[in-house]
MIMARGU-18996 format. One record per residue (C-alpha): z, y, x; residue in three letters; residue number from 0. Coordinates in nm, 4 decimals, padded with zeros to 6 digits. Each point is the difference from the previous one (the first is absolute). Layout:
! MIMARGU-18996
       up    north     east res   n
        Z        Y        X ALA NUM
...
***
This chain:
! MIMARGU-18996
       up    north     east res   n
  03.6851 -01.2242 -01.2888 UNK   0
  00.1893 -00.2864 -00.1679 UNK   1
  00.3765 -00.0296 -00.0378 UNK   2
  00.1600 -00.3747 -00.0515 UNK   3
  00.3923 -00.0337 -00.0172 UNK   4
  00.1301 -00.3491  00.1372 UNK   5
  00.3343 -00.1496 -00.1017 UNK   6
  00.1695 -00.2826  00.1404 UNK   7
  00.3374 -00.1286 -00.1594 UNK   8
  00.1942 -00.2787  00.1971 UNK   9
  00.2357 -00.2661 -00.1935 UNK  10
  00.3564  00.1001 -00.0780 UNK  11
 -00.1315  00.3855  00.1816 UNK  12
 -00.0276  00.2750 -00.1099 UNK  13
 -00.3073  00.1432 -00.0791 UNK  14
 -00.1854  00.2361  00.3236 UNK  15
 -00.1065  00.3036 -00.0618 UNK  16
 -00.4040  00.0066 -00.0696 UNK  17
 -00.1955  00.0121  00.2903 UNK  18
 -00.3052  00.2920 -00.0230 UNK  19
 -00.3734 -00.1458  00.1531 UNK  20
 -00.2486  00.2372  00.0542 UNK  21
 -00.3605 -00.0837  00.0251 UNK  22
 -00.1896  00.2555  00.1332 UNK  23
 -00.3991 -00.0458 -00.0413 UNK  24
 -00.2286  00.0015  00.3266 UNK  25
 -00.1043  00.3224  00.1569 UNK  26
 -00.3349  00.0235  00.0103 UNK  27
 -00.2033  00.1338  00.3004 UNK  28
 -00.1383  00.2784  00.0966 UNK  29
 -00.3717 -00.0980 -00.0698 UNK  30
  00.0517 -00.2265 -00.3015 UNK  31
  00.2039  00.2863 -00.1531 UNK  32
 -00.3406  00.2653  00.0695 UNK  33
 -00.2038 -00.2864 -00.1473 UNK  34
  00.1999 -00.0412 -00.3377 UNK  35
 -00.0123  00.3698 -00.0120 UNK  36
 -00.3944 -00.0157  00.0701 UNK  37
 -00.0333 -00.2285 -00.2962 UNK  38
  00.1870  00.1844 -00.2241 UNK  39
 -00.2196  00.3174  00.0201 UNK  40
 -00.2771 -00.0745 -00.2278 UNK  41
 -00.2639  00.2641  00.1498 UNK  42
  00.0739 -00.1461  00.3264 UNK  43
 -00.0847 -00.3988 -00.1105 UNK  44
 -00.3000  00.1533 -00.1693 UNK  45
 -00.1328  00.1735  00.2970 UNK  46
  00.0989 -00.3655  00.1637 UNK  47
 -00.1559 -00.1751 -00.2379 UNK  48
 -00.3430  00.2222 -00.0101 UNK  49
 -00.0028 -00.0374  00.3969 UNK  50
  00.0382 -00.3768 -00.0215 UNK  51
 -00.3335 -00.0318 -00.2155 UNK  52
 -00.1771  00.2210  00.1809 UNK  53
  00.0682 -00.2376  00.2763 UNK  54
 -00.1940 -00.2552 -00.1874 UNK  55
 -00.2495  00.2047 -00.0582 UNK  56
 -00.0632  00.0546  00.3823 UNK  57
  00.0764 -00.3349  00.1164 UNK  58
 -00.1878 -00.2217 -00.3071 UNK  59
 -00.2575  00.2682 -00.0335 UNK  60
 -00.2933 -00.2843  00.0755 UNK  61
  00.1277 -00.1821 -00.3010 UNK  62
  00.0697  00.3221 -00.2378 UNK  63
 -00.3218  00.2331  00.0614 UNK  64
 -00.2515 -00.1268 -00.2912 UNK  65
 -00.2771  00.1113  00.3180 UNK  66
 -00.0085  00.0392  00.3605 UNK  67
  00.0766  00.3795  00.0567 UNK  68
 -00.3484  00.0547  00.1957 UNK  69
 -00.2292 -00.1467 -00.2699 UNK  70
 -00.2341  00.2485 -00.1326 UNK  71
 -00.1949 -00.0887 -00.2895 UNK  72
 -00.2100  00.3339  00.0120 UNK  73
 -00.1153 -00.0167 -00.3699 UNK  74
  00.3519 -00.0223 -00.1012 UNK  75
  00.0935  00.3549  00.1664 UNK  76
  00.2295  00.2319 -00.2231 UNK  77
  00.0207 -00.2515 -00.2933 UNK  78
  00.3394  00.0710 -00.1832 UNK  79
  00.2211 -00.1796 -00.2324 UNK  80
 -00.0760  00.0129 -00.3659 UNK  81
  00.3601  00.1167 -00.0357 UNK  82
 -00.0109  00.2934  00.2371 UNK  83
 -00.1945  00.2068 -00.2446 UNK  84
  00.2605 -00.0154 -00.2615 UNK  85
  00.2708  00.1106  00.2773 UNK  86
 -00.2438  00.2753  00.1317 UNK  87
 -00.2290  00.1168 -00.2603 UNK  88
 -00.2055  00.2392  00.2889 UNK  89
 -00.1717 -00.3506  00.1147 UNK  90
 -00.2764 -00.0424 -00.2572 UNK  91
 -00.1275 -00.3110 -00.0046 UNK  92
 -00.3961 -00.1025 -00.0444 UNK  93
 -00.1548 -00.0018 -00.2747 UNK  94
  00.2156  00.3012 -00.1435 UNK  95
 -00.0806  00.3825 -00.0111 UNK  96
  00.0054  00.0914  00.4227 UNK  97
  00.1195 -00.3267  00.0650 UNK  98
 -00.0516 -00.1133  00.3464 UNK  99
  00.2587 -00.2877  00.0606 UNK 100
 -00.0775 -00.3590  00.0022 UNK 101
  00.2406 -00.2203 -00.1504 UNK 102
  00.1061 -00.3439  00.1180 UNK 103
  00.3408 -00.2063 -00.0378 UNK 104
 -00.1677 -00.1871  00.2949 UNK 105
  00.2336  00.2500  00.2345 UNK 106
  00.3478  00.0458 -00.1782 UNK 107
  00.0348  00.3531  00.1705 UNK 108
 -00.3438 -00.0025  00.0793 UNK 109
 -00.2442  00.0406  00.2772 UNK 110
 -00.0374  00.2914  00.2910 UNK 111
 -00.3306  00.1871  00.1122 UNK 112
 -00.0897 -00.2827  00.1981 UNK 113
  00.0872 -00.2904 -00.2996 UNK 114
  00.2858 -00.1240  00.1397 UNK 115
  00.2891 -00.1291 -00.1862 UNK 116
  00.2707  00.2404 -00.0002 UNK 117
  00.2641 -00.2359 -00.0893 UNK 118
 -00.0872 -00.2044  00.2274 UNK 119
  00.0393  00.3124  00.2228 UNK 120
  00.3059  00.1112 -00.0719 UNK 121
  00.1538 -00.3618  00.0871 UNK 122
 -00.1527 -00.0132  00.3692 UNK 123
  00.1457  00.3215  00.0222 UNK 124
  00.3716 -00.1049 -00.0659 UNK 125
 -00.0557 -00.0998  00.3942 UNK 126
 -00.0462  00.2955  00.1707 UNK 127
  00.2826  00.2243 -00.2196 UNK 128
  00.2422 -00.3401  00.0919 UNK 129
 -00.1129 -00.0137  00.3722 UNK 130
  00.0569  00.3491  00.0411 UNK 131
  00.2797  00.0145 -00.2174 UNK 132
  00.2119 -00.2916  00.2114 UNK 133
 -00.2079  00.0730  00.3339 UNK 134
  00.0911  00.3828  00.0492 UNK 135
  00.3661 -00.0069 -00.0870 UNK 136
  00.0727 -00.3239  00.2731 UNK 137
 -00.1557  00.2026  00.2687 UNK 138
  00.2022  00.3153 -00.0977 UNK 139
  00.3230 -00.2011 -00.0074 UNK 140
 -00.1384 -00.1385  00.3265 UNK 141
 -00.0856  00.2713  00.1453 UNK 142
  00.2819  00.2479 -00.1085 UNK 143
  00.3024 -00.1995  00.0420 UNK 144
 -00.1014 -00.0833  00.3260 UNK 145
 -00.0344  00.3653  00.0793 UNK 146
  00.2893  00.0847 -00.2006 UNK 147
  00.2173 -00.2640  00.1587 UNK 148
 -00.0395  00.0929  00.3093 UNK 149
  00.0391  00.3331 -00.0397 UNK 150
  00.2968 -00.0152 -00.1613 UNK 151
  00.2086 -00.2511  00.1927 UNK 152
 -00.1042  00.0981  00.3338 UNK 153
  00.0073  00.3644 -00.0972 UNK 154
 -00.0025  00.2918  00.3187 UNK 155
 -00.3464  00.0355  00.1425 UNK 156
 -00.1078 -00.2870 -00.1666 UNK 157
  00.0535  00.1594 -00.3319 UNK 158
 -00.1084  00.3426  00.0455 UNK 159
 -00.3704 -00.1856  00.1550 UNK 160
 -00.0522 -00.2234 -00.3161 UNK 161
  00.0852  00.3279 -00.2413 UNK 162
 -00.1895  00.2289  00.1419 UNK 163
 -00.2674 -00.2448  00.0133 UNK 164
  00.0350 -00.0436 -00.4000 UNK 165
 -00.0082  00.3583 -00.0235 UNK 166
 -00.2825  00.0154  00.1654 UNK 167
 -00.1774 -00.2339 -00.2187 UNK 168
  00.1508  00.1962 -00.3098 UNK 169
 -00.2003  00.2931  00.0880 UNK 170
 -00.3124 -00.1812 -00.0712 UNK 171
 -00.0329 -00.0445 -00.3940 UNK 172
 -00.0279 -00.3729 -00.0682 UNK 173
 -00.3036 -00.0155 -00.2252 UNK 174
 -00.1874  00.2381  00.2045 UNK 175
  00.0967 -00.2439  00.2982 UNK 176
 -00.1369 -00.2815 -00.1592 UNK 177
 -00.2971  00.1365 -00.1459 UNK 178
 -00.0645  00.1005  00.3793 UNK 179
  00.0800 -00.3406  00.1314 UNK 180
 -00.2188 -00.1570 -00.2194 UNK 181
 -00.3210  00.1664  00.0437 UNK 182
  00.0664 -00.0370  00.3639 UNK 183
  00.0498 -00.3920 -00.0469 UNK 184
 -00.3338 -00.0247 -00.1798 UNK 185
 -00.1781  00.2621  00.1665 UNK 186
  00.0174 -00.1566  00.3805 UNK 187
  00.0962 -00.3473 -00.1022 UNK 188
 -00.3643 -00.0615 -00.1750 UNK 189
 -00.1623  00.1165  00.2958 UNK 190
  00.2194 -00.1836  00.2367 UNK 191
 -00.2184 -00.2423  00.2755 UNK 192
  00.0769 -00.3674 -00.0302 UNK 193
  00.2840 -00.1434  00.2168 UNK 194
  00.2042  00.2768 -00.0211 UNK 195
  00.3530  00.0708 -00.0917 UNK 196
 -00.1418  00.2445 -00.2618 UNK 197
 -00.2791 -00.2626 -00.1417 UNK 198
  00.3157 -00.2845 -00.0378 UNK 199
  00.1641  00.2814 -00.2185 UNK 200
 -00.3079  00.0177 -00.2178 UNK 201
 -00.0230 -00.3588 -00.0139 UNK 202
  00.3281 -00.0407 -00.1387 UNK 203
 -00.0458  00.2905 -00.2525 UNK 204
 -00.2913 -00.1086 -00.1486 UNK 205
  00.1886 -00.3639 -00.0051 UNK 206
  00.2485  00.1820 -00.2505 UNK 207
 -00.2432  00.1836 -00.1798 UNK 208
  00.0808  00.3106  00.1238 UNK 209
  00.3799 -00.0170  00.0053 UNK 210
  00.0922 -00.0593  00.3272 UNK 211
 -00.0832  00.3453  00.1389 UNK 212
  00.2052  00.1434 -00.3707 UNK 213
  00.2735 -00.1982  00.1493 UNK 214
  00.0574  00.1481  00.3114 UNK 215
 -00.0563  00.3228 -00.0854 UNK 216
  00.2484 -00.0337 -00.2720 UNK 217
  00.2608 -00.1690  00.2451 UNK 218
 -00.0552  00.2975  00.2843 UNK 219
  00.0881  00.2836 -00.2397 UNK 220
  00.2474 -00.1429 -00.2356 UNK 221
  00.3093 -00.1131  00.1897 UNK 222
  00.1126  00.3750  00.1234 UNK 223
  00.2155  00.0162 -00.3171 UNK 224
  00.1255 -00.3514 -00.0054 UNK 225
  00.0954  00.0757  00.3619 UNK 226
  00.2305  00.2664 -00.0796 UNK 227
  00.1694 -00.2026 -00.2555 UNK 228
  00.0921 -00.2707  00.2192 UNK 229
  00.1174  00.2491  00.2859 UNK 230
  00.2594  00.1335 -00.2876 UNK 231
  00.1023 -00.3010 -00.1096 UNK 232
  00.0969 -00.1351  00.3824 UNK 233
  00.1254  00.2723  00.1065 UNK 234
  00.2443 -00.0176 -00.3444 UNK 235
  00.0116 -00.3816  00.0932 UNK 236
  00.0623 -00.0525  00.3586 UNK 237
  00.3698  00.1835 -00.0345 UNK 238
  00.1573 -00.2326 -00.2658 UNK 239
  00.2400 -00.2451  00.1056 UNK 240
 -00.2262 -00.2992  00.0050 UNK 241
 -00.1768  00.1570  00.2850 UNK 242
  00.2830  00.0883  00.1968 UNK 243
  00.1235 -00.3447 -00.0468 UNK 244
 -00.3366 -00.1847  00.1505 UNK 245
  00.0171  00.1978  00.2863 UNK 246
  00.3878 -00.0463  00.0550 UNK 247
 -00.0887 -00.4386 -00.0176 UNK 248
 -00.3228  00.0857  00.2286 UNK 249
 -00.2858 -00.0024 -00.2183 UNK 250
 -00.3269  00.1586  00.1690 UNK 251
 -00.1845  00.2667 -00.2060 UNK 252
 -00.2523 -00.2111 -00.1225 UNK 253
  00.2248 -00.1934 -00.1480 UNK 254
  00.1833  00.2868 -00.1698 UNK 255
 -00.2849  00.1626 -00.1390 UNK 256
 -00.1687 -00.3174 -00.1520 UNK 257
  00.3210 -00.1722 -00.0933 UNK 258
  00.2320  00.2513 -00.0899 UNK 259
 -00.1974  00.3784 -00.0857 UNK 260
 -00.3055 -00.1601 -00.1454 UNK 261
  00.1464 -00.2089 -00.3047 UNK 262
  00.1804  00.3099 -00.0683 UNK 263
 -00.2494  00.2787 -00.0104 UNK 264
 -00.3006 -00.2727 -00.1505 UNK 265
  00.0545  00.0965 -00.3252 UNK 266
 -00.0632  00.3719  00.0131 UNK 267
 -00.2749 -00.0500  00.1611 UNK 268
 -00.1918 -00.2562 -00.2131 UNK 269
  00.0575  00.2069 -00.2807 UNK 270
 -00.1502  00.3007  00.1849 UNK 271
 -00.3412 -00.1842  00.0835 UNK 272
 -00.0015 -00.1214 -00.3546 UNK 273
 -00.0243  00.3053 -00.1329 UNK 274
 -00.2805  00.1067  00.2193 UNK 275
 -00.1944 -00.3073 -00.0592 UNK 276
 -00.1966  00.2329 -00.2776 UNK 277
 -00.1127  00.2425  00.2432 UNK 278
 -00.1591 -00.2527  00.2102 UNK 279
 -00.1847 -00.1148 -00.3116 UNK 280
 -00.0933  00.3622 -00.0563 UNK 281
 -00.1035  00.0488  00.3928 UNK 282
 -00.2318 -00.2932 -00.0287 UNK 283
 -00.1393  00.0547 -00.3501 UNK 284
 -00.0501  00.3736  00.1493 UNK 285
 -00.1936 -00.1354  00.2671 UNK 286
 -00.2469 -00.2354 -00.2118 UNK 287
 -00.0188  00.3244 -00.2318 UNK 288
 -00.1312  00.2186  00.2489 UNK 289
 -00.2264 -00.2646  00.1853 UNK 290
  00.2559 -00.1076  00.2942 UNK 291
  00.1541 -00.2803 -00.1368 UNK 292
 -00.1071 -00.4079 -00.0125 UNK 293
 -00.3571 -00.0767  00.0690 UNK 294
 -00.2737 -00.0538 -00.3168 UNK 295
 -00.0135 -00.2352 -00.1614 UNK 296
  00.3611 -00.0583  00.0394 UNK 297
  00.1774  00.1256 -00.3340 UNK 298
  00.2617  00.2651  00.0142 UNK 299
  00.1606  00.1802 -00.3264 UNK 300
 -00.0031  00.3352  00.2165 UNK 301
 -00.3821 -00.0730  00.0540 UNK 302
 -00.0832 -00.1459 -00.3250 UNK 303
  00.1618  00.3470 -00.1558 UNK 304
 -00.2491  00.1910  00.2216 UNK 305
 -00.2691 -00.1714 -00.1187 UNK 306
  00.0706  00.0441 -00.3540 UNK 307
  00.0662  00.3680  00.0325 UNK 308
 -00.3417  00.0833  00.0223 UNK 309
 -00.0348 -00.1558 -00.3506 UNK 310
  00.3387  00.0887 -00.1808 UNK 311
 -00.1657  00.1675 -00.3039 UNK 312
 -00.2726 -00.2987 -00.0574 UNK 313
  00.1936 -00.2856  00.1290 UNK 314
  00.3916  00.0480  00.0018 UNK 315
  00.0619 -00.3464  00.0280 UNK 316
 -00.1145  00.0109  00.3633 UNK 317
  00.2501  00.2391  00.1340 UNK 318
  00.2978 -00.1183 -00.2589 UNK 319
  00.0487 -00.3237  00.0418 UNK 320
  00.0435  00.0286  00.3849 UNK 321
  00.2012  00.3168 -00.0864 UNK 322
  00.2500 -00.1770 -00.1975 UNK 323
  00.0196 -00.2879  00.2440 UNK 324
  00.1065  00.2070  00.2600 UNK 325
  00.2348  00.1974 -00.1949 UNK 326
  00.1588 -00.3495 -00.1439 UNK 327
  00.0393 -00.0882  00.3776 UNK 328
  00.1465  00.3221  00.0967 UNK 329
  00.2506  00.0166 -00.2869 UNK 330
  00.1622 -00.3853  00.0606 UNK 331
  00.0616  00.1161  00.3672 UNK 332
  00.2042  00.2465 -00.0896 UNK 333
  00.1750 -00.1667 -00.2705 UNK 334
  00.0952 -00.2781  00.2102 UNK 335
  00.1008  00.3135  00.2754 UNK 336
  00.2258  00.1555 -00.2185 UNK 337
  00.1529 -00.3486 -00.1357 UNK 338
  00.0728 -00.0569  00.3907 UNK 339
  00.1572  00.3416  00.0835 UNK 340
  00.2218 -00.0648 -00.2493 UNK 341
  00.0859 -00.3858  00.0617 UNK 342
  00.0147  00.0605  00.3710 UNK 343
  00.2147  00.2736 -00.0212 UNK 344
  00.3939 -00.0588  00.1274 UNK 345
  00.1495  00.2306 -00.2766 UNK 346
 -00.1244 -00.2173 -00.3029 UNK 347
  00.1388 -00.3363  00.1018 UNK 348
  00.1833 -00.1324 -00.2247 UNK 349
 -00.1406  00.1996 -00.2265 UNK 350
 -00.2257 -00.1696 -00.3027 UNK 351
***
């Protein structure tokens, strides 16, 4: 705020009294007050920043991987680094007392069982933790502020149906639910006869690589919470004055709750699905660990982890490298999750 005094003497009068002129900077908005706030958290614009490469990774991964991720050059299998056995003095390499362990700089984190790049691995794999990591929280925000929504605004018999249904689906725990779901989806759907609805499912799964059958499963069992959420935050909503304004000019109830109880309650729940975006990673690199996840050869850090596992003690490139990927991933989410809660929350505007 500026302050600027103004005097203005007329000939043969005496002089006015100074005139006071305040000028008063712009408020700022709602949302470009939570971004400033975003910017200013530093663990939050790393996690951003982090993301954002990863997202090169996945979408320039053609141009990045030094290989194709299914090329195996079978006489290059388990060939390491020639810096790894400084970093892990258990892999001996040839040529010394036990050593077993072929060095090469040809692979800079060196090649699997089968000789395949692991590098080149890793970098495919940026886009199946993305696609899952964007894909299952837009179907739970779908999903569960649909549910919630309606639930919440209509309320009476409407309400008590749609909770009881989400309690329902609460009683089921999630990753046993999925893990079900998928070994039904690639149990029947391989089997299915062609030209049916079952065999078009397939199709489109093996299309994706595998994912497509991950997605749904992860979209069926992951809105319940996101659902409950929403229902508080119309039900807090829908008796504010705005409301009870729109309905006094006339405004339907569609046009209410997108117009007037939606930009409201958004940003709770973006933050929410943010902060579960690393448990989807975790559900899918579950999956690949455990043999239900994308289909070989597609790469997947939860499957390349399995695969190295057998060979920790001789190889722990193979199972680190993926490891660390996936924990890099995991940790940026939830930096940029926290930096969110706290730019989207009402209490801190205004605050720096």
């Amino acid at each position: 705020m500026s302050t600027e005094v103004q005097t203005s003497v007329r000939p043969g009068a005496q002089a006015a009294a100074p005139v006071l002129k305040l000028e008063q900077s712009k408020p700022q908005g709602y949302w470009a007050d939570a971004f400033r706030r975003l910017t200013r958290n530093r663990m939050a614009v790393l996690g951003l920043i982090i993301i954002f490469f990863l997202i090169l990774c996945a979408i320039f991964a053609n141009q990045l991987a030094p290989r194709s991720y299914d090329k195996q050059v079978l006489t290059d299998n388990n060939k390491v680094p020639s810096w790894l056995p400084a970093l892990f003095p258990s892999v001996k390499p040839v040529g010394t007392e036990g050593g077993y362990a072929k060095l090469s700089d040809t692979y800079p984190f060196g090649a699997d069982s089968l000789g395949r790049d692991i590098l080149s691995r890793l970098i495919y794999g940026t886009r199946v933790s993305l696609s899952v990591a964007f894909v299952g929280p837009l179907t739970s925000l779908l999903i569960g502020f649909l549910m919630g929504s309606i639930a919440g605004f209509y309320g009476g018999r409407v309400d008590n149906l749609i909770m009881r249904f989400v309690d329902l689906m609460y009683a089921f725990p999630s990753i046993l639910l999925v893990i079900l779901m998928m070994a039904y989806f690639r149990s029947s759907f391989n089997q299915s006869a062609p030209g049916t609805l079952a065999f078009a499912l397939n199709q489109i799964d093996a299309s994706f690589g595998g994912l497509f059958f991950i997605f749904v499963a992860l979209g069926i069992t992951s809105w319940e919470q996101m659902a409950r959420l929403t229902r508080g935050q119309v039900l807090s909503a829908r008796e504010r004055e705005y409301v009870l304004a729109a309905r006094a000019v006339g405004m339907g109830n569609r046009g209410i709750l997108f117009r007037h109880i939606l930009p409201n309650i958004i940003g709770p729940l973006i933050v929410a699905e943010t902060l579960t975006i690393p448990t989807y990673i975790s559900f899918e690199a579950f999956l690949s660990f455990i043999g239900l996840g994308v289909n070989p050869p597609t790469p997947s850090w939860g499957s390349m982890i399995s695969d190295g596992a057998q060979a920790l003690r001789s190889y722990p490139n193979q199972a680190i490298f993926p490891a660390l990927a996936l924990a890099l991933a995991m940790f940026a989410f939830n930096f940029l999750g926290d930096g969110l809660r706290d730019a989207l929350d009402p209490r801190m505007r205004g605050v720096s």
